[in-house]
PDB file of N, CA, C and O in Angstrom, chain B, residues numbered from 101:
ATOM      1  N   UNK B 101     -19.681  55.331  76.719  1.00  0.00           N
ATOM      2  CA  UNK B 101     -19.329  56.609  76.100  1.00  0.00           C
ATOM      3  C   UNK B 101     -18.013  56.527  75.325  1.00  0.00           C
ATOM      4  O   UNK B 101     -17.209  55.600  75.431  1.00  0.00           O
ATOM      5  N   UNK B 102     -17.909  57.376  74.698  1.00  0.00           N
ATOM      6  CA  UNK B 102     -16.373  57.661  73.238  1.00  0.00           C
ATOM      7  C   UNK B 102     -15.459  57.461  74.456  1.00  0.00           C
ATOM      8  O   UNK B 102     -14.675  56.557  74.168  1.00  0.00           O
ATOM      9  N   UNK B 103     -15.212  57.956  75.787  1.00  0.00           N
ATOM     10  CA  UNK B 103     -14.115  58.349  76.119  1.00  0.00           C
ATOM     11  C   UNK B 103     -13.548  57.161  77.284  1.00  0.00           C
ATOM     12  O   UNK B 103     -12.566  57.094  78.023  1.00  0.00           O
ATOM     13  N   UNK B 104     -14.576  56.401  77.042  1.00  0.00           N
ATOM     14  CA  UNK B 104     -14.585  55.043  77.956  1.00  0.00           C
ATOM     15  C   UNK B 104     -13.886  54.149  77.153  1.00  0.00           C
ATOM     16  O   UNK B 104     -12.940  53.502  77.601  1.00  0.00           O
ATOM     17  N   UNK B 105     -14.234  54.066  76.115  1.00  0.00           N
ATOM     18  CA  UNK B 105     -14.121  52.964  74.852  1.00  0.00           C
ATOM     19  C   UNK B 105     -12.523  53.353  74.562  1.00  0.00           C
ATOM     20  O   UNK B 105     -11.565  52.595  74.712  1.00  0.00           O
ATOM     21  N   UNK B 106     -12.490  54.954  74.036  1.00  0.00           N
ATOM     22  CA  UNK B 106     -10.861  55.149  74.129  1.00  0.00           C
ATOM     23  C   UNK B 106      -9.941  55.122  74.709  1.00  0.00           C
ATOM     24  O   UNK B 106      -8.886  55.254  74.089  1.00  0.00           O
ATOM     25  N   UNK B 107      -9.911  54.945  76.126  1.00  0.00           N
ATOM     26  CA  UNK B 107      -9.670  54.672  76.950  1.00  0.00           C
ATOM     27  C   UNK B 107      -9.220  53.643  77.164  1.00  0.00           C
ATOM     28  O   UNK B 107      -8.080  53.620  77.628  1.00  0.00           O
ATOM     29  N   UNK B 108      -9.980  52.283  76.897  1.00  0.00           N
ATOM     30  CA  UNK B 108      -9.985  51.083  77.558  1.00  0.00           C
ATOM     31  C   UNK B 108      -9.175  50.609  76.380  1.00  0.00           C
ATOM     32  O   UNK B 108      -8.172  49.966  76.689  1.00  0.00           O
ATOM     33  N   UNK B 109      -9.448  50.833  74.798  1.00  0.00           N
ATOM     34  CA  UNK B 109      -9.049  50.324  73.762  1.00  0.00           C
ATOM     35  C   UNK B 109      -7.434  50.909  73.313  1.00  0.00           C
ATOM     36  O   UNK B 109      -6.461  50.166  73.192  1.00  0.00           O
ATOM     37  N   UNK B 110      -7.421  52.187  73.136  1.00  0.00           N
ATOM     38  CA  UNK B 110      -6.238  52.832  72.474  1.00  0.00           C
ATOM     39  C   UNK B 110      -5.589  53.637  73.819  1.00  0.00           C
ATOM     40  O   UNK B 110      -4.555  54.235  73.521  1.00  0.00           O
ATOM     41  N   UNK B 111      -5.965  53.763  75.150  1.00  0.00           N
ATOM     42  CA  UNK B 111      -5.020  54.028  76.054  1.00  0.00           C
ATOM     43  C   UNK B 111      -4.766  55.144  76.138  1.00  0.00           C
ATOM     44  O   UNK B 111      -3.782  55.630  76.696  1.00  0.00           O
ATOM     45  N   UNK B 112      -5.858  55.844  75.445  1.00  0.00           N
ATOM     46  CA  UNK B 112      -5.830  58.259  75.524  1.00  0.00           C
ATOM     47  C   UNK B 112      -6.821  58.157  76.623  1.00  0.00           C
ATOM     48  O   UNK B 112      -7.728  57.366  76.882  1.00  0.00           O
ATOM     49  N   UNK B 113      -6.427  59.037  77.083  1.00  0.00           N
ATOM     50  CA  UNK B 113      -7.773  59.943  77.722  1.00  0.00           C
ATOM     51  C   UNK B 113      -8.006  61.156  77.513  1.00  0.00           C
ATOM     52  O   UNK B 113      -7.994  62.019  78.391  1.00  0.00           O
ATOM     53  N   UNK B 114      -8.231  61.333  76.381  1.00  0.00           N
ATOM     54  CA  UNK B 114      -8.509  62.538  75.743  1.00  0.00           C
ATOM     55  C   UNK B 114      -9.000  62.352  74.290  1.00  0.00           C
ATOM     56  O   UNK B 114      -8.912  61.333  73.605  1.00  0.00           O
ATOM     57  N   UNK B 115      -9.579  63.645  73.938  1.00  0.00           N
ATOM     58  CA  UNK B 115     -10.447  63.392  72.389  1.00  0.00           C
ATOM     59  C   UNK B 115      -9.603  63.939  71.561  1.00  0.00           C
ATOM     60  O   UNK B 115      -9.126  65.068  71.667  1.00  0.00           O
ATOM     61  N   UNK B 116      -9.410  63.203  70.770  1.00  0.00           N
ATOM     62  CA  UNK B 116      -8.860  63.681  69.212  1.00  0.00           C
ATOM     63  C   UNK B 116      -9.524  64.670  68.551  1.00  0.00           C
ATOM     64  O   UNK B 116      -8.702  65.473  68.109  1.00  0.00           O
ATOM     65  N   UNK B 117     -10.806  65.012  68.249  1.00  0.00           N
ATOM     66  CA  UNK B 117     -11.711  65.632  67.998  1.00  0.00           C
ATOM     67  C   UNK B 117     -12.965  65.756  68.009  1.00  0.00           C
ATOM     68  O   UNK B 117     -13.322  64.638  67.639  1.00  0.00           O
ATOM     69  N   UNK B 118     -14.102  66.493  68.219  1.00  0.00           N
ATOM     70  CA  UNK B 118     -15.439  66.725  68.157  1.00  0.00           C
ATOM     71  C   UNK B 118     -16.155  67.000  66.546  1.00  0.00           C
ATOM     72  O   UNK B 118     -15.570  67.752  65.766  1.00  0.00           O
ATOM     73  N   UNK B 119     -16.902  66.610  66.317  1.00  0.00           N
ATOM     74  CA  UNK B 119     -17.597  67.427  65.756  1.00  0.00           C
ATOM     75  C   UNK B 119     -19.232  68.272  65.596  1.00  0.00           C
ATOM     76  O   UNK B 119     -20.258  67.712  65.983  1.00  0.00           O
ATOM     77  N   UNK B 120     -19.238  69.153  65.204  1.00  0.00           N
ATOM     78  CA  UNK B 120     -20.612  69.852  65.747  1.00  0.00           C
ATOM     79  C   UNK B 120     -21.205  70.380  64.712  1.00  0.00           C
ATOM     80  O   UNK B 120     -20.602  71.136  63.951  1.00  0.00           O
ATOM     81  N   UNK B 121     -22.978  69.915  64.488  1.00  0.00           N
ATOM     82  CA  UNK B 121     -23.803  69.808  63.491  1.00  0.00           C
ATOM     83  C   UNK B 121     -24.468  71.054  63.914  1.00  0.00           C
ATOM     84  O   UNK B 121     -25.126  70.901  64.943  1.00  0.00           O
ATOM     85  N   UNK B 122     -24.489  72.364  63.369  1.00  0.00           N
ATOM     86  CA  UNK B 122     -25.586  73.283  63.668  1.00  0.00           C
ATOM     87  C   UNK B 122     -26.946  73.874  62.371  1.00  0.00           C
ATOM     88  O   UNK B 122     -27.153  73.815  61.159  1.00  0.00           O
ATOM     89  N   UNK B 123     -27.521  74.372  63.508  1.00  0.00           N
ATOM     90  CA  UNK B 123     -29.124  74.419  62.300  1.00  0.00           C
ATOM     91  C   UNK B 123     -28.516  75.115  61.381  1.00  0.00           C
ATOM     92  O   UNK B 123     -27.621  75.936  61.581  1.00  0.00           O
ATOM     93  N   UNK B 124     -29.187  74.672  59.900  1.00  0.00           N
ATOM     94  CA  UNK B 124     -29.010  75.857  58.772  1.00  0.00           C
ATOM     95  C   UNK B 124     -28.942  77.060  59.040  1.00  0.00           C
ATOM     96  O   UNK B 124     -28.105  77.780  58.497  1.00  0.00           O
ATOM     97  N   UNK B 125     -29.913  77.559  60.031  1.00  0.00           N
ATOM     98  CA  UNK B 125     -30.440  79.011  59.938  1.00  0.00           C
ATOM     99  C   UNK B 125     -29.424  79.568  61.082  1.00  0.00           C
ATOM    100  O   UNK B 125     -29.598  80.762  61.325  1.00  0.00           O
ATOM    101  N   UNK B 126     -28.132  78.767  62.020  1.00  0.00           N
ATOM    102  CA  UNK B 126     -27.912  79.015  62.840  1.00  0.00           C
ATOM    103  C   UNK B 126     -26.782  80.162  62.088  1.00  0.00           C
ATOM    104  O   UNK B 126     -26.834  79.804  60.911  1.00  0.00           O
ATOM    105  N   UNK B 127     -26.046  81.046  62.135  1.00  0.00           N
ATOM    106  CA  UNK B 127     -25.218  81.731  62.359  1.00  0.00           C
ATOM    107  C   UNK B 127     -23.482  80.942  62.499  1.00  0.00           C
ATOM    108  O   UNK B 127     -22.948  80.867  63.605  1.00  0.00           O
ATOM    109  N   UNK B 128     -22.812  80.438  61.281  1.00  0.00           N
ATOM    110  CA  UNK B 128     -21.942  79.434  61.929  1.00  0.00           C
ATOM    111  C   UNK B 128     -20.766  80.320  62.512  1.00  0.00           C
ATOM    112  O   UNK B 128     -19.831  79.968  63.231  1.00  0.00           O
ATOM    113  N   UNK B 129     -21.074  81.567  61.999  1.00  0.00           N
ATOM    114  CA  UNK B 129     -19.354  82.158  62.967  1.00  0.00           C
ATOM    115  C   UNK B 129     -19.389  82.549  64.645  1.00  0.00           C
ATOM    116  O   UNK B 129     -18.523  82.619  65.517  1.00  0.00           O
ATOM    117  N   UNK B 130     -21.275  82.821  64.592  1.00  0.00           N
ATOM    118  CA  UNK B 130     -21.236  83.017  66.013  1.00  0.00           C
ATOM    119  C   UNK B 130     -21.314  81.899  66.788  1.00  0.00           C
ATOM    120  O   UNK B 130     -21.117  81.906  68.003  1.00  0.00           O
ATOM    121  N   UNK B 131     -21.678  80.650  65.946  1.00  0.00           N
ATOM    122  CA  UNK B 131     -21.690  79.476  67.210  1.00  0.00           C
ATOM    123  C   UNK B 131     -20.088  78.723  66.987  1.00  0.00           C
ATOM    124  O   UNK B 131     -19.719  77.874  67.798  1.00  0.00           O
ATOM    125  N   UNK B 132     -19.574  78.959  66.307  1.00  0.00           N
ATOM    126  CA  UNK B 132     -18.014  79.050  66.542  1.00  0.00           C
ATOM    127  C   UNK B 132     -17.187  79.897  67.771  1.00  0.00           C
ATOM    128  O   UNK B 132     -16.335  79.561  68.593  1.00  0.00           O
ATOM    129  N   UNK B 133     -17.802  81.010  67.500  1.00  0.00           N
ATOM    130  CA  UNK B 133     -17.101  81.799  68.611  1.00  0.00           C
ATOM    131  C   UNK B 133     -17.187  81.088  70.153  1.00  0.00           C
ATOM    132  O   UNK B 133     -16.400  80.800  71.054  1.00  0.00           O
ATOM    133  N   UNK B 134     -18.547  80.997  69.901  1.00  0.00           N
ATOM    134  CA  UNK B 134     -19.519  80.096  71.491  1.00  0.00           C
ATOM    135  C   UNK B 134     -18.451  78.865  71.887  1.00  0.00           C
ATOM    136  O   UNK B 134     -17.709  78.743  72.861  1.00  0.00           O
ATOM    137  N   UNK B 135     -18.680  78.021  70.750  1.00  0.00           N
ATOM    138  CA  UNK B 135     -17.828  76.425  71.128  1.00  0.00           C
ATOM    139  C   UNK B 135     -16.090  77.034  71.720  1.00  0.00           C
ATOM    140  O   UNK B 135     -15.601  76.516  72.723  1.00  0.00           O
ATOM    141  N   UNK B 136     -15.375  78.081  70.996  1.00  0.00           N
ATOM    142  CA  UNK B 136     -14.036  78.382  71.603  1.00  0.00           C
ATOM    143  C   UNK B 136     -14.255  78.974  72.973  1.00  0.00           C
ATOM    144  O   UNK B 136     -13.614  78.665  73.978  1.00  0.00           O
ATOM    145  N   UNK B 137     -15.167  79.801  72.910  1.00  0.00           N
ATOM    146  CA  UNK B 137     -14.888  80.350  74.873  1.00  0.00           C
ATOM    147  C   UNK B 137     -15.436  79.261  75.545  1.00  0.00           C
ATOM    148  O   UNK B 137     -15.118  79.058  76.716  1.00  0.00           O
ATOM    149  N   UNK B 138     -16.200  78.549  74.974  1.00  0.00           N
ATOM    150  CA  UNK B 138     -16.864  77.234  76.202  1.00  0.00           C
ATOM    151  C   UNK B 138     -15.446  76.694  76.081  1.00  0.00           C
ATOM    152  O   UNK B 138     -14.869  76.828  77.160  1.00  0.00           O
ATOM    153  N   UNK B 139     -14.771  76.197  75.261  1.00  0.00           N
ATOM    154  CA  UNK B 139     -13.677  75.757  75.371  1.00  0.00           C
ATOM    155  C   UNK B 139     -12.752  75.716  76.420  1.00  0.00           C
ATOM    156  O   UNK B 139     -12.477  74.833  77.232  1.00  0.00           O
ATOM    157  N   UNK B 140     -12.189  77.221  76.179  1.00  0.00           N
ATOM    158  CA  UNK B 140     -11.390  77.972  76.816  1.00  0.00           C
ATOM    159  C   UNK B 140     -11.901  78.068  78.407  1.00  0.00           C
ATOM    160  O   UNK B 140     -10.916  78.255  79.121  1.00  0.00           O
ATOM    161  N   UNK B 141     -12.745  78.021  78.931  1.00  0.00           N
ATOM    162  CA  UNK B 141     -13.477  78.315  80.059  1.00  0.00           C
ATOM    163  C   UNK B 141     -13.244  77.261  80.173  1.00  0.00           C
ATOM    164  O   UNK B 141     -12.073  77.268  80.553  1.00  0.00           O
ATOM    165  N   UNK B 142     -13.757  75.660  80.064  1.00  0.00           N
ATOM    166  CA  UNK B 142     -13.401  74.525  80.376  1.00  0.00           C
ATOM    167  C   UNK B 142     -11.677  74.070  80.610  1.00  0.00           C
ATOM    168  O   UNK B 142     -11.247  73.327  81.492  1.00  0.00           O
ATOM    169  N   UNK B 143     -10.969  74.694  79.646  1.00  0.00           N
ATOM    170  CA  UNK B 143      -9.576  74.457  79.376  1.00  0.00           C
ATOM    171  C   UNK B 143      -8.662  74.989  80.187  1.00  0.00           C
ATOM    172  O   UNK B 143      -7.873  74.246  80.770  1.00  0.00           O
ATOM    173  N   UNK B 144      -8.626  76.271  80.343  1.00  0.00           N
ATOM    174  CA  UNK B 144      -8.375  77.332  81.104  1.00  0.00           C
ATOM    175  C   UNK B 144      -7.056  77.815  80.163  1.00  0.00           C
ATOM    176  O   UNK B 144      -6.384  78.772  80.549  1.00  0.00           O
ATOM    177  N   UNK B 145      -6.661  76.993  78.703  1.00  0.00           N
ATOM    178  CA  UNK B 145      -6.203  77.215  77.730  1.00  0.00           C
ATOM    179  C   UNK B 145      -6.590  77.012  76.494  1.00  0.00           C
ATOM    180  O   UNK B 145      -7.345  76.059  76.301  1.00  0.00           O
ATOM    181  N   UNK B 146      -6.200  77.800  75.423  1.00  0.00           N
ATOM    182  CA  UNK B 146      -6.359  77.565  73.941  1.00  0.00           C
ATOM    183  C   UNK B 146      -5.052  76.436  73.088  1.00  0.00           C
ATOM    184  O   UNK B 146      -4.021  76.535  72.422  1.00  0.00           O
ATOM    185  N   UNK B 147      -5.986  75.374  73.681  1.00  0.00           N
ATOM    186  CA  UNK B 147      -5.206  74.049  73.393  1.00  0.00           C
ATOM    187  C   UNK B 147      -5.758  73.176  72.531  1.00  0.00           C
ATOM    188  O   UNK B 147      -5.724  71.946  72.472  1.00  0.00           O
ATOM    189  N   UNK B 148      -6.507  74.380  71.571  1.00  0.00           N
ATOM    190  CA  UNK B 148      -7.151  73.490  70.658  1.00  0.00           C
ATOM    191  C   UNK B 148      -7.299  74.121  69.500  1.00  0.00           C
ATOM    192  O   UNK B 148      -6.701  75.190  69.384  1.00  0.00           O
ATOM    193  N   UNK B 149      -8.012  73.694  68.514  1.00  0.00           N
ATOM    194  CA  UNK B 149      -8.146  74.667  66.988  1.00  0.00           C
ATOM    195  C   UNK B 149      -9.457  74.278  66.478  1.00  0.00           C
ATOM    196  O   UNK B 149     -10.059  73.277  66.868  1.00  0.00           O
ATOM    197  N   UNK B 150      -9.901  75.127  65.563  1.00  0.00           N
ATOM    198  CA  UNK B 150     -11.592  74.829  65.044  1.00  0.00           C
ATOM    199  C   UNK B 150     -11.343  74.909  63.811  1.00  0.00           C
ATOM    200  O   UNK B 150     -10.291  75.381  63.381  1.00  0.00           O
ATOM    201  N   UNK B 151     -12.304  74.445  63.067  1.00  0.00           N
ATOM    202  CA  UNK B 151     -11.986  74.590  61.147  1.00  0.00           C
ATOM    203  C   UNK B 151     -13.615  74.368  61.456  1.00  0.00           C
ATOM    204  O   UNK B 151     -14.247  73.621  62.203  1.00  0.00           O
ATOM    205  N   UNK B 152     -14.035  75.624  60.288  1.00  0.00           N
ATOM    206  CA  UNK B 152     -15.631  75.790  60.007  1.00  0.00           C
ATOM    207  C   UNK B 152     -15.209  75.652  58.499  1.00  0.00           C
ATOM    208  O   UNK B 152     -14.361  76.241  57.828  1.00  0.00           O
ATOM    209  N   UNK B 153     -16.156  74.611  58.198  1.00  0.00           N
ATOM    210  CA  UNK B 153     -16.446  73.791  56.715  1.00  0.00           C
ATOM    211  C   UNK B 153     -17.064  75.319  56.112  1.00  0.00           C
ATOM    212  O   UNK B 153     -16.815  75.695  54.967  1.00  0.00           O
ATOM    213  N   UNK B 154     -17.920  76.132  57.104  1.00  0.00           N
ATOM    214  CA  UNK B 154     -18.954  77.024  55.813  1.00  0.00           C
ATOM    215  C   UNK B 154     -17.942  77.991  55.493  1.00  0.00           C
ATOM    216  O   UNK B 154     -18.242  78.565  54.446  1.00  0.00           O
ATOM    217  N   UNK B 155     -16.863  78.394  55.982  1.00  0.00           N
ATOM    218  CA  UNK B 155     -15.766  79.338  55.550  1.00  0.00           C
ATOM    219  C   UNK B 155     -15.093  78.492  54.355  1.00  0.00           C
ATOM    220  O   UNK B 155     -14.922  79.058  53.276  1.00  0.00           O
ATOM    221  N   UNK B 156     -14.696  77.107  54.529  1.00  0.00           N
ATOM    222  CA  UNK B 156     -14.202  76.728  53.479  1.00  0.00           C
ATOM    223  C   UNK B 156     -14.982  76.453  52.198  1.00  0.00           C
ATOM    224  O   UNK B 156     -14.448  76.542  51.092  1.00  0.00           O
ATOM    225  N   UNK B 157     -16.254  76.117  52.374  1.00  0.00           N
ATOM    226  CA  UNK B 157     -17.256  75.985  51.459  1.00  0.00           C
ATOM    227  C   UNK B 157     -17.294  77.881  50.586  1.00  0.00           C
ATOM    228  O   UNK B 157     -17.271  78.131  49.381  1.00  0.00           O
ATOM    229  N   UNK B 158     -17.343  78.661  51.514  1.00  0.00           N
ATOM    230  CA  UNK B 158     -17.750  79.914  50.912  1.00  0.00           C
ATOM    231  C   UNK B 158     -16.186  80.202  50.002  1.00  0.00           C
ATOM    232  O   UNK B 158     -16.189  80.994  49.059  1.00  0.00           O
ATOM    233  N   UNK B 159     -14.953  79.494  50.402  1.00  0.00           N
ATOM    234  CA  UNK B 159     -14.001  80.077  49.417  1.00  0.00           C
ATOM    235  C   UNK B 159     -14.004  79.093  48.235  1.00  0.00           C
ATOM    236  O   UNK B 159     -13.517  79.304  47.124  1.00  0.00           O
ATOM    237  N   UNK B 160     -14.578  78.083  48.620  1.00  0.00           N
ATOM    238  CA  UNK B 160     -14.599  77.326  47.051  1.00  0.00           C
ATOM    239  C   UNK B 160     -15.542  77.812  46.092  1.00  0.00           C
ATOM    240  O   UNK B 160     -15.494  77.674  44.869  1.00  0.00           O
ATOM    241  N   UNK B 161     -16.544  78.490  46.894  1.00  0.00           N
ATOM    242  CA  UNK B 161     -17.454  79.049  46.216  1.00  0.00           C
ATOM    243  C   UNK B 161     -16.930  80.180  45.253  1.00  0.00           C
ATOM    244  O   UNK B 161     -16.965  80.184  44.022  1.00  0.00           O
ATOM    245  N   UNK B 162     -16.510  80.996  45.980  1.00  0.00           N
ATOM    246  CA  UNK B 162     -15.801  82.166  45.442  1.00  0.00           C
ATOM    247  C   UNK B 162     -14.622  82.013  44.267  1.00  0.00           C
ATOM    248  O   UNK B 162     -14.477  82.900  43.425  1.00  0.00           O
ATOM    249  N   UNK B 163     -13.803  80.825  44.283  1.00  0.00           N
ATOM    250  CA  UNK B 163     -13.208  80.343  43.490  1.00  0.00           C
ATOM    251  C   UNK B 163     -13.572  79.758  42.766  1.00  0.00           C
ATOM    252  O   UNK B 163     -12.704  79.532  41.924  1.00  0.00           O
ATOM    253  N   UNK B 164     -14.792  79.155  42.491  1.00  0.00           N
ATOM    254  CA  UNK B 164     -15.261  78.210  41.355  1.00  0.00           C
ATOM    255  C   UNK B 164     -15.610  79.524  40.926  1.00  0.00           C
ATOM    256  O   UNK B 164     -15.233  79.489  39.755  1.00  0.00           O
ATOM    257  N   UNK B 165     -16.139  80.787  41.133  1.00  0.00           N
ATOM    258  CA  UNK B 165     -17.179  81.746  40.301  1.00  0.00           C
ATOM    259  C   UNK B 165     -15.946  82.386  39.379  1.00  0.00           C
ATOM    260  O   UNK B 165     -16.112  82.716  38.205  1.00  0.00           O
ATOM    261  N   UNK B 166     -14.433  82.535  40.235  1.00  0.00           N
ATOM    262  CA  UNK B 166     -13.343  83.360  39.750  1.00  0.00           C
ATOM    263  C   UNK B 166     -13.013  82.150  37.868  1.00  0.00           C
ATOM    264  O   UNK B 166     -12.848  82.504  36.700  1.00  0.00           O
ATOM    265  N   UNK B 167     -13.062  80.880  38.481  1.00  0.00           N
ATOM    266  CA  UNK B 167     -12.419  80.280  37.334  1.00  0.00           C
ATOM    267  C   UNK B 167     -13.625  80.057  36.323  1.00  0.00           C
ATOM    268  O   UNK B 167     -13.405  79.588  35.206  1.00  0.00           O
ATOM    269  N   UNK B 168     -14.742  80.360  36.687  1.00  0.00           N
ATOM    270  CA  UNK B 168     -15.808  80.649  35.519  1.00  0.00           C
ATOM    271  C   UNK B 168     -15.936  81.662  35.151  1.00  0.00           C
ATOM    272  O   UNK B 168     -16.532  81.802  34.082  1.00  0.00           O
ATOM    273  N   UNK B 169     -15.533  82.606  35.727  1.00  0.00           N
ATOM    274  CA  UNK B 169     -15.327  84.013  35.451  1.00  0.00           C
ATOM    275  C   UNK B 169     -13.914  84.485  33.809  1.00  0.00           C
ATOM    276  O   UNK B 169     -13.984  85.252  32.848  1.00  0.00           O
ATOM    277  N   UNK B 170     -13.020  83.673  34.235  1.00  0.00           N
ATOM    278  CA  UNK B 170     -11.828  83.222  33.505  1.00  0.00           C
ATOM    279  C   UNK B 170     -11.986  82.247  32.276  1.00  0.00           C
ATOM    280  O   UNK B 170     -11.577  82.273  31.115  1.00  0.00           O
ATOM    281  N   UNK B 171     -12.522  81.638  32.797  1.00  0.00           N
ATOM    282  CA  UNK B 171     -13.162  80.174  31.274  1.00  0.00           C
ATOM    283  C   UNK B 171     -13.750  81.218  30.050  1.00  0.00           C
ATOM    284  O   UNK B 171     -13.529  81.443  28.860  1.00  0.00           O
ATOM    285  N   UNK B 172     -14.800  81.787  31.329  1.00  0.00           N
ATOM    286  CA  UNK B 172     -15.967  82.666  29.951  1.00  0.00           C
ATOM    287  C   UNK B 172     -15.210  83.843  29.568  1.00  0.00           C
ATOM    288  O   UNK B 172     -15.967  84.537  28.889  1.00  0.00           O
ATOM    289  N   UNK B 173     -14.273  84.299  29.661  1.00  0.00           N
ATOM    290  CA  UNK B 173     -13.414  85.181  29.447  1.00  0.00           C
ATOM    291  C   UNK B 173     -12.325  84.692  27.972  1.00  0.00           C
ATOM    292  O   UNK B 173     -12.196  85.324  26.923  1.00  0.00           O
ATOM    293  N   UNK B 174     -11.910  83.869  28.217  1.00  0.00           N
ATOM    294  CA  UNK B 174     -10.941  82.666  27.366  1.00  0.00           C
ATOM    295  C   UNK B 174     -12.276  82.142  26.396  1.00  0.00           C
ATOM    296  O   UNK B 174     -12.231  82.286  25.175  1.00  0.00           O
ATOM    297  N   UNK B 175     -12.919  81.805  26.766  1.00  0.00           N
ATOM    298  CA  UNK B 175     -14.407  81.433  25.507  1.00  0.00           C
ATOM    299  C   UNK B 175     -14.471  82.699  24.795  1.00  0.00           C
ATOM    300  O   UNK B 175     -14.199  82.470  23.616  1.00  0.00           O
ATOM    301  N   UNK B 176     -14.707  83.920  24.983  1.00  0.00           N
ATOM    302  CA  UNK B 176     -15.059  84.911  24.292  1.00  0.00           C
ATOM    303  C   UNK B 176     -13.902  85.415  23.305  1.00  0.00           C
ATOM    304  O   UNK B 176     -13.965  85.596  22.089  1.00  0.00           O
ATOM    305  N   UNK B 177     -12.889  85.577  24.133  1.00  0.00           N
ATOM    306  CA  UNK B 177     -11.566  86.056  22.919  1.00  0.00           C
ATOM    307  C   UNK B 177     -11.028  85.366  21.672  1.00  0.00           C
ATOM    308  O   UNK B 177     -10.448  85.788  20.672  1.00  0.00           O
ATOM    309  N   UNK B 178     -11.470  84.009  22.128  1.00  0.00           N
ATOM    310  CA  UNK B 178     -11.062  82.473  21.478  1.00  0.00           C
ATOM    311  C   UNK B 178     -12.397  83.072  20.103  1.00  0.00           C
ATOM    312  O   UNK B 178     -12.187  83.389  18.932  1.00  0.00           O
ATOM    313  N   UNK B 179     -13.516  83.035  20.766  1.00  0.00           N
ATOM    314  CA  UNK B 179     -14.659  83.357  19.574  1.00  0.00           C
ATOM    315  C   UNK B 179     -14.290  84.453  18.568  1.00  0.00           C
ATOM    316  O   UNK B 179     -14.266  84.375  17.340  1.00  0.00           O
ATOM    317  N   UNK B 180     -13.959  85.666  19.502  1.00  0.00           N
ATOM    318  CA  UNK B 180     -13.128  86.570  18.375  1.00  0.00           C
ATOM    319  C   UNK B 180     -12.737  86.251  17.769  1.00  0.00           C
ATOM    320  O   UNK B 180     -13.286  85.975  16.703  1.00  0.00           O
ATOM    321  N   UNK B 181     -11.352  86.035  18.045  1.00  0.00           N
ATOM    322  CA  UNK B 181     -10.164  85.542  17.129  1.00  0.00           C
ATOM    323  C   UNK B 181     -10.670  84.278  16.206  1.00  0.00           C
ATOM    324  O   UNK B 181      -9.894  83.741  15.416  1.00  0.00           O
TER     325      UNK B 181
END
């Protein structure tokens, strides 16, 4: 197992990090919520932090639409003039 190998090799006993693959169709904020209280219940502290890719994915999203939003804006006045 990961925690055998790290262990024996680099001298932690503990994980640097997890990561967790959920279904498309799953809901990623509610199985976020899930993984922190399993956490926390295991931990008996919040000694850890989560980063969900689909929150960061949805602001790049939102920002690529703002700076196409802006381009085609700057294309049109440019055509005016």
């Amino acid at each position: 197992p990961y925690t055998t190998m790290s262990g024996r090799m680099m001298g932690q006993r503990y994980l640097n990090g997890i990561t967790v693959r959920i279904d498309e169709n799953a809901p990623s904020a509610a199985v976020e919520q899930s993984i922190i209280n399993l956490l926390k219940m295991r931990h008996g502290t919040e000694d850890f932090f989560t980063i969900n890719t689909d929150t960061i994915r949805q602001s790049i999203e939102k920002t690529t639409a703002t700076m196409t939003l802006l381009i085609s804006a700057i294309a049109v006045i440019s055509l005016i003039v």
